[in-house]
C-alpha positions as a Markdown table, in Angstrom:
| # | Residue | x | y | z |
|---|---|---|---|---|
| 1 | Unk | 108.9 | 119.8 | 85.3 |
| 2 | Unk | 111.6 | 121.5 | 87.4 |
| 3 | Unk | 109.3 | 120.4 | 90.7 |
| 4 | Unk | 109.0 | 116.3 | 89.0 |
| 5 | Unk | 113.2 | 117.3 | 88.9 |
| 6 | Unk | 113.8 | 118.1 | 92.5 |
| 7 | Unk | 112.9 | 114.5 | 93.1 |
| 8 | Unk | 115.1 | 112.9 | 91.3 |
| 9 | Unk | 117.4 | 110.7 | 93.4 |
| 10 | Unk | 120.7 | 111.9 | 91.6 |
| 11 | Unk | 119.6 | 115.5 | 92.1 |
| 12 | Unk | 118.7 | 114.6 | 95.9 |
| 13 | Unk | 122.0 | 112.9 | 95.8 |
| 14 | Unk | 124.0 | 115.7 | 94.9 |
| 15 | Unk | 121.9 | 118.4 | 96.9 |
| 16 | Unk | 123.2 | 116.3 | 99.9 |
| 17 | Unk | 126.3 | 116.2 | 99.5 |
| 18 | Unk | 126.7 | 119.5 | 98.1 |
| 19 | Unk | 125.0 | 120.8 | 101.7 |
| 20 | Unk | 127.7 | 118.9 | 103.6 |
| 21 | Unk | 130.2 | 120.0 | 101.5 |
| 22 | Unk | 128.7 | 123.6 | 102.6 |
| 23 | Unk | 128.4 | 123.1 | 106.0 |
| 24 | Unk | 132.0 | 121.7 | 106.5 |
| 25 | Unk | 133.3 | 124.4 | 105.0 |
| 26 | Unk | 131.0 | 126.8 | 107.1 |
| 27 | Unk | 133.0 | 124.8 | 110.2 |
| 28 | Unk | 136.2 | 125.0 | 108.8 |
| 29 | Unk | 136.2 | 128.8 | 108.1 |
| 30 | Unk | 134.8 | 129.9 | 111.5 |
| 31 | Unk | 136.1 | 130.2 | 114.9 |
| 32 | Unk | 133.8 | 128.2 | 117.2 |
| 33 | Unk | 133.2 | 127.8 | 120.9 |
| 34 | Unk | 131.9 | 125.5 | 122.9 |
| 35 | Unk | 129.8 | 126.1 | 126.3 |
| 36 | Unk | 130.3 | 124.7 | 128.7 |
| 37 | Unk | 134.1 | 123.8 | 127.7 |
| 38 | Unk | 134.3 | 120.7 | 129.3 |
| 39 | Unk | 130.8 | 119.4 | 128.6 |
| 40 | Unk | 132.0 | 116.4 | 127.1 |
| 41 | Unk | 133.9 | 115.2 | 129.6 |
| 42 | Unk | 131.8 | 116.0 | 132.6 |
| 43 | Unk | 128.8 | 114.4 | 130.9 |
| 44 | Unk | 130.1 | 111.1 | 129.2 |
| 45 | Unk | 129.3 | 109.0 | 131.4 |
| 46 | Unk | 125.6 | 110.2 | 131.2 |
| 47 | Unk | 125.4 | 109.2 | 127.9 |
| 48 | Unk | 123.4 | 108.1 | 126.0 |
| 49 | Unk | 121.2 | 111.2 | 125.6 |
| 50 | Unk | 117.6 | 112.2 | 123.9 |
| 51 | Unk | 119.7 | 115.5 | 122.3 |
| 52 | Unk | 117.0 | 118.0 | 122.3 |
| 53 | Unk | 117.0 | 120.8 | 119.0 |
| 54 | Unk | 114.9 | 123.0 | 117.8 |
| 55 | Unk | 113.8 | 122.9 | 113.7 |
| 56 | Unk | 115.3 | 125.5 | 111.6 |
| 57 | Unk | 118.5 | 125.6 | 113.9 |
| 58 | Unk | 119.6 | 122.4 | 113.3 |
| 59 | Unk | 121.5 | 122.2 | 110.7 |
| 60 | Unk | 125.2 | 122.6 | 112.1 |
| 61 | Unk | 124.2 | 120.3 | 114.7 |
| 62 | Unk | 126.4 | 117.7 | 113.1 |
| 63 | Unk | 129.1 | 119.2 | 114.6 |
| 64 | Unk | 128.1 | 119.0 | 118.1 |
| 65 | Unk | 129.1 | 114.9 | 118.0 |
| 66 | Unk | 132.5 | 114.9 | 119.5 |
| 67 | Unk | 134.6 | 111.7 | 118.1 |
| 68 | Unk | 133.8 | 108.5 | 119.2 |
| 69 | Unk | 130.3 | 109.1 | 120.1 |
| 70 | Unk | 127.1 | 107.4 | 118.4 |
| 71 | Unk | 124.4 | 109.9 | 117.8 |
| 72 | Unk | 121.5 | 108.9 | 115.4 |
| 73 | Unk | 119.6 | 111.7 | 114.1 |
| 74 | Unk | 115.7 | 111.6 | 112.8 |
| 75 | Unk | 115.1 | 112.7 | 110.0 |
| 76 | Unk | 111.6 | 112.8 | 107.8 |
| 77 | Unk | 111.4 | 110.4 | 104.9 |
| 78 | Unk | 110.1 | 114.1 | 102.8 |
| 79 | Unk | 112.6 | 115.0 | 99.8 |
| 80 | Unk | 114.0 | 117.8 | 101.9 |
| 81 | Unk | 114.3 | 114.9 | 104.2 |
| 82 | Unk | 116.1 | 112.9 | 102.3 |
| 83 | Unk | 118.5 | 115.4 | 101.1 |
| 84 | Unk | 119.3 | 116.2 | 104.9 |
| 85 | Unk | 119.7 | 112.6 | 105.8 |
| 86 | Unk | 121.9 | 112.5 | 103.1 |
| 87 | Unk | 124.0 | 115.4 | 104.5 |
| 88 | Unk | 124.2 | 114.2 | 108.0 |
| 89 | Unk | 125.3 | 110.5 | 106.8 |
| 90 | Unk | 128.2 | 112.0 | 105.1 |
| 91 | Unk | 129.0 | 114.3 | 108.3 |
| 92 | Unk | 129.0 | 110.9 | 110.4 |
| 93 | Unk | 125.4 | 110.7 | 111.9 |
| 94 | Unk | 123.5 | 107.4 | 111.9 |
| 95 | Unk | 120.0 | 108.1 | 111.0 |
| 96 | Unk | 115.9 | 107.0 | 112.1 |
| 97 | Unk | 114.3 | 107.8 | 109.3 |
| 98 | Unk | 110.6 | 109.2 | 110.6 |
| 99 | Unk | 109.3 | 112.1 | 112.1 |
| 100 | Unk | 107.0 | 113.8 | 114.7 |
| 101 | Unk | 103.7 | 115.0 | 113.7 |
| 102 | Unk | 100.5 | 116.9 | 115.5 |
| 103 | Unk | 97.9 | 113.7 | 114.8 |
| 104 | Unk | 97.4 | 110.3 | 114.9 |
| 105 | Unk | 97.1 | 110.1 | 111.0 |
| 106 | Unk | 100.2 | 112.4 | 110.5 |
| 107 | Unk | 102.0 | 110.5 | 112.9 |
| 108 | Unk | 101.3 | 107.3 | 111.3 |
| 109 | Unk | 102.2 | 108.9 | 107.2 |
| 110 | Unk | 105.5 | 109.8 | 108.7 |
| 111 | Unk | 106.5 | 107.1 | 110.7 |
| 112 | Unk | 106.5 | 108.4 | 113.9 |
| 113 | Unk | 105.8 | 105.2 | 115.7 |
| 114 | Unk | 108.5 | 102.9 | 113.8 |
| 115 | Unk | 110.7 | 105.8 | 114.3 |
| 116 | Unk | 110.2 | 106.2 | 118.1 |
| 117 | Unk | 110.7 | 102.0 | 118.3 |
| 118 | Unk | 113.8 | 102.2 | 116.7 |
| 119 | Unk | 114.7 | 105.3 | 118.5 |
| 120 | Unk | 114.3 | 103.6 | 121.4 |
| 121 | Unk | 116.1 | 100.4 | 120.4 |
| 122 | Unk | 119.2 | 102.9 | 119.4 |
| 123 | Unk | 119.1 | 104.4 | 122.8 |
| 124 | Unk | 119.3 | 100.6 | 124.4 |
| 125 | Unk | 122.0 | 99.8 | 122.3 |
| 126 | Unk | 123.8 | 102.6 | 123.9 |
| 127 | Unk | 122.9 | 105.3 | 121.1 |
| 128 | Unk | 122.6 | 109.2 | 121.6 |
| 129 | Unk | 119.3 | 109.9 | 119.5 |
| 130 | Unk | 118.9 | 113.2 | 118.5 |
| 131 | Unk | 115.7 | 115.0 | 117.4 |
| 132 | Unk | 114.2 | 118.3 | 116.8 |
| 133 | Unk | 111.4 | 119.0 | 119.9 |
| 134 | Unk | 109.2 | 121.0 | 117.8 |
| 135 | Unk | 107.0 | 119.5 | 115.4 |
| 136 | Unk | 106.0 | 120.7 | 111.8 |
| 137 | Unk | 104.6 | 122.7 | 111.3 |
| 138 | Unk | 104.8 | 124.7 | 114.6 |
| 139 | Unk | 104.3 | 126.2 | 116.5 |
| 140 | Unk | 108.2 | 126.8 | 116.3 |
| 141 | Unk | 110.0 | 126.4 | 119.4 |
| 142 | Unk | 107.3 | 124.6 | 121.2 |
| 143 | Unk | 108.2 | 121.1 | 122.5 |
| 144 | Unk | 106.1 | 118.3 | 122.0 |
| 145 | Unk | 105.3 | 115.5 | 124.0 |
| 146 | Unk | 106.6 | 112.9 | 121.5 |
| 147 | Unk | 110.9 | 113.2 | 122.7 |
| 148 | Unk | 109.2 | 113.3 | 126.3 |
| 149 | Unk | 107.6 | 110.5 | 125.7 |
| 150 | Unk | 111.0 | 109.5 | 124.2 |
| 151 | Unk | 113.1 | 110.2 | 127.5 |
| 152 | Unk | 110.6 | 108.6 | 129.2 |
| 153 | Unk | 110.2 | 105.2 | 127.8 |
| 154 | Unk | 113.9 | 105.0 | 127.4 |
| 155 | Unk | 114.4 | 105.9 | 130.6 |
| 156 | Unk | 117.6 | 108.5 | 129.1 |
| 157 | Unk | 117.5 | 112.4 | 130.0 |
| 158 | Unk | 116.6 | 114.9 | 127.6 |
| 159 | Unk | 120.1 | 117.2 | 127.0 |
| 160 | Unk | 118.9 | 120.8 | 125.7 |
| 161 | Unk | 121.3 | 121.7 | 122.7 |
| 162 | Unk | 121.9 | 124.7 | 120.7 |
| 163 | Unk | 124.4 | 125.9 | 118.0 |
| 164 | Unk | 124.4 | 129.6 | 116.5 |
| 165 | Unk | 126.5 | 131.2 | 113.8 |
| 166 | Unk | 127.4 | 134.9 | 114.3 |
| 167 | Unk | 126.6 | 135.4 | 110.3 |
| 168 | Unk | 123.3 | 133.8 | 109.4 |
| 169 | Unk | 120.8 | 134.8 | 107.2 |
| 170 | Unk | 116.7 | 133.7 | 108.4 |
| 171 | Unk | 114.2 | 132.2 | 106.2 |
| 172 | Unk | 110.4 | 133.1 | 106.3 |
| 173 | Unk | 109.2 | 130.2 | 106.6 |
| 174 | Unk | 106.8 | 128.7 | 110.4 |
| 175 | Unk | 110.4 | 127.6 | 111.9 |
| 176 | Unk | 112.6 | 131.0 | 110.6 |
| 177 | Unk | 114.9 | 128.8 | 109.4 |
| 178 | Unk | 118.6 | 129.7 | 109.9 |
| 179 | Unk | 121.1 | 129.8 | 106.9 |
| 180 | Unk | 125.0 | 129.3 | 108.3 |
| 181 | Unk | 127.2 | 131.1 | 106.8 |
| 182 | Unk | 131.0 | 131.1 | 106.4 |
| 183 | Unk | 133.6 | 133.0 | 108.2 |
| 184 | Unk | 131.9 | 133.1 | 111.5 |
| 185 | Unk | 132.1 | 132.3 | 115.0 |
| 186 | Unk | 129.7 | 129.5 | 116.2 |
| 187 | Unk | 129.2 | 129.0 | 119.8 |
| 188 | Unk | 127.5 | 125.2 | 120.8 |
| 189 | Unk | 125.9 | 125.2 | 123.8 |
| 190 | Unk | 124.3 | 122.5 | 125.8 |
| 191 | Unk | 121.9 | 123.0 | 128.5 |
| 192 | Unk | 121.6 | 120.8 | 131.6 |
| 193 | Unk | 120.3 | 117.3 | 131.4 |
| 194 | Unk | 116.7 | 116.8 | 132.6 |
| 195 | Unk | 115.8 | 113.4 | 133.7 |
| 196 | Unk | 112.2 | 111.9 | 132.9 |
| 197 | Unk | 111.1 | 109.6 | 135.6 |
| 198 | Unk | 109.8 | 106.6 | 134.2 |
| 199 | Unk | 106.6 | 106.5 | 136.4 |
| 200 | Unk | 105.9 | 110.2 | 135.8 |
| 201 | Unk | 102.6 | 111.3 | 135.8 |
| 202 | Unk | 100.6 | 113.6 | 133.2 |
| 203 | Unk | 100.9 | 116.3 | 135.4 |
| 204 | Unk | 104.6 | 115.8 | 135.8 |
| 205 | Unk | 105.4 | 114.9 | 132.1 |
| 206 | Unk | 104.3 | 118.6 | 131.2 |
| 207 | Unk | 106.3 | 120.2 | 134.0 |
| 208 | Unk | 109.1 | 118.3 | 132.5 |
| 209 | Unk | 107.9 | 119.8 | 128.4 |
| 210 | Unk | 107.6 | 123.4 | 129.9 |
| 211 | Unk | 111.0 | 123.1 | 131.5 |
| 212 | Unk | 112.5 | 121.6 | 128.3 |
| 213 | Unk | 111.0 | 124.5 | 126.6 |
| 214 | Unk | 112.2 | 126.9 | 129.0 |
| 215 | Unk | 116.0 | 125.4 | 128.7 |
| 216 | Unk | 116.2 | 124.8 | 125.0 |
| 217 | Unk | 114.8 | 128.7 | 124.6 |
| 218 | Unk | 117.5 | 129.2 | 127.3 |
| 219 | Unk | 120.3 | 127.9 | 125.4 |
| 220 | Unk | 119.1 | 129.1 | 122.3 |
| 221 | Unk | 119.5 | 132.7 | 123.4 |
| 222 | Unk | 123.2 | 131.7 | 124.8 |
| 223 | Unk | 124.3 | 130.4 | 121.8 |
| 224 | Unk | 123.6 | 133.4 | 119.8 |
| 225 | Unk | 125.0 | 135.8 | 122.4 |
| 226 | Unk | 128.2 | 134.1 | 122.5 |
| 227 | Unk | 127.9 | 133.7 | 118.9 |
| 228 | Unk | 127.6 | 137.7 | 118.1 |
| 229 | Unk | 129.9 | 138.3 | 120.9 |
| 230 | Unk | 132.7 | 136.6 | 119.4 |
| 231 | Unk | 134.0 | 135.8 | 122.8 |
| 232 | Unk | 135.6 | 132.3 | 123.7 |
C-alpha cells in the first residue's frame, strides 16, 4: 500500500517540490565558493558544454547554472526520477527525460537513445546538457562511454563538474549518495574542458573516458577539500 503510494503523482508532486524547497534552503544557509572564481567568465564563450557529474553528488548541482545560461539536465523517467526532474524544473533546469544504462535492452527501457537525440539537438540549439558519467548501477564513479559518445557526436567538450557540502551525511547505497545539509560551506568546482575530436578513434575515445575519469575524480576531491576547509 504505502509502496502503490509513493507513486502517486500528487505525492511525487510534493516530494519534488518539497526537495527544492530543501535544497534552496541548503544554498541559502551556507557560505559557498566557487573554483576557479572566474570560471564563468573565462569559459562563456566555450559554451555550450556536455557538464560532466557523477550520481549521488548531484544533487546541488542546480546551483552550478549561473543566470542566463541554458543547461538541460537528464534525468530517468523512474519515480525517484520524476520527483528529481521535478526538483530541478522548479530550480530552473530544462530537462531530457532518459537515462544511461549498461545494455542494449536497458538502454532502450530507459530511453537512452531518444535521450541522447534530443540531447544532442539541445546542444545544437546552443544548450549546455548536463549528465551524470556513471551509469546505474555502478560501478560509481566510473565514466561511461555514452557522454563520450555525447561530446563526440556533438562535437561540444566534456566540462568535469563537482559541488560538495562541508556537512553531508552518505547513503549506503552502489553510488554513496550524498545528503546536503544546511549551514555549510559548499565549494563548486569545475575541472578543465576536454575536447572529443569528432574523428576520434576507439583507442582515443577511451584515453579521452580515462581522462574524464581522472578529472571528474580530480575535482571531486577539490570540492570536498575546499568544502571542509571552509576556505574562500
Amino acid at each position: 500500500m504505502l509502496k502503490k503510494l509513493g507513486k502517486h503523482p500528487l505525492v511525487i508532486k510534493l516530494v519534488g517540490n518539497a526537495m527544492a524547497y530543501y535544497l534552496l534552503f541548503v544554498r541559502k544557509s551556507s557560505k559557498f565558493t566557487l573554483d576557479p572564481p572566474n570560471f564563468y567568465e573565462d569559459h562563456k564563450e566555450g559554451t555550450p558544454y556536455v557538464v560532466s557529474m557523477w550520481h549521488g553528488q548531484h544533487f546541488m548541482m542546480p546551483f552550478a547554472r549561473p543566470k542566463g545560461w541554458d543547461v538541460r539536465v537528464m534525468i530517468s523517467r523512474s519515480t525517484d526520477g520524476e520527483m528529481q526532474a521535478i526538483c530541478a524544473s522548479k530550480l530552473g533546469l530544462g530537462l531530457i527525460r532518459a537515462a544511461g544504462a549498461q545494455n542494449a535492452k536497458q538502454i532502450k527501457k530507459r530511453g537512452g537513445m531518444r535521450g541522447f537525440i534530443e540531447a544532442l539537438r539541445g546542444l545544437k540549439d546552443g544548450g549546455n546538457v548536463a549528465m551524470t558519467a556513471d551509469v546505474p548501477k555502478g560501478p560509481a564513479r566510473k565514466a561511461g562511454k555514452g557522454i563520450i559518445q555525447l561530446a563526440k557526436h556533438s562535437g561540444r567538450p566534456l566540462l568535469p563538474v563537482a559541488i560538495a557540502t562541508s556537512r553531508h551525511r552518505d547513503l549506503d547505497t552502489w553510488d554513496k549518495a550524498s545528503i546536503n545539509l544546511p549551514f555549510s560551506h559548499i565549494a563548486l568546482c569545475f575541472g578543465e574542458p576536454i575536447p572529443v575530436p569528432a574523428d576520434a578513434s576507439d583507442e582515443q575515445l577511451e584515453e579521452i573516458r580515462q581522462l574524464l575519469e581522472t578529472r571528474m575524480n580530480e575535482t571531486t576531491d577539490k570540492a570536498y577539500a575546499i568544502a571542509k576547509s571552509g576556505k574562500k
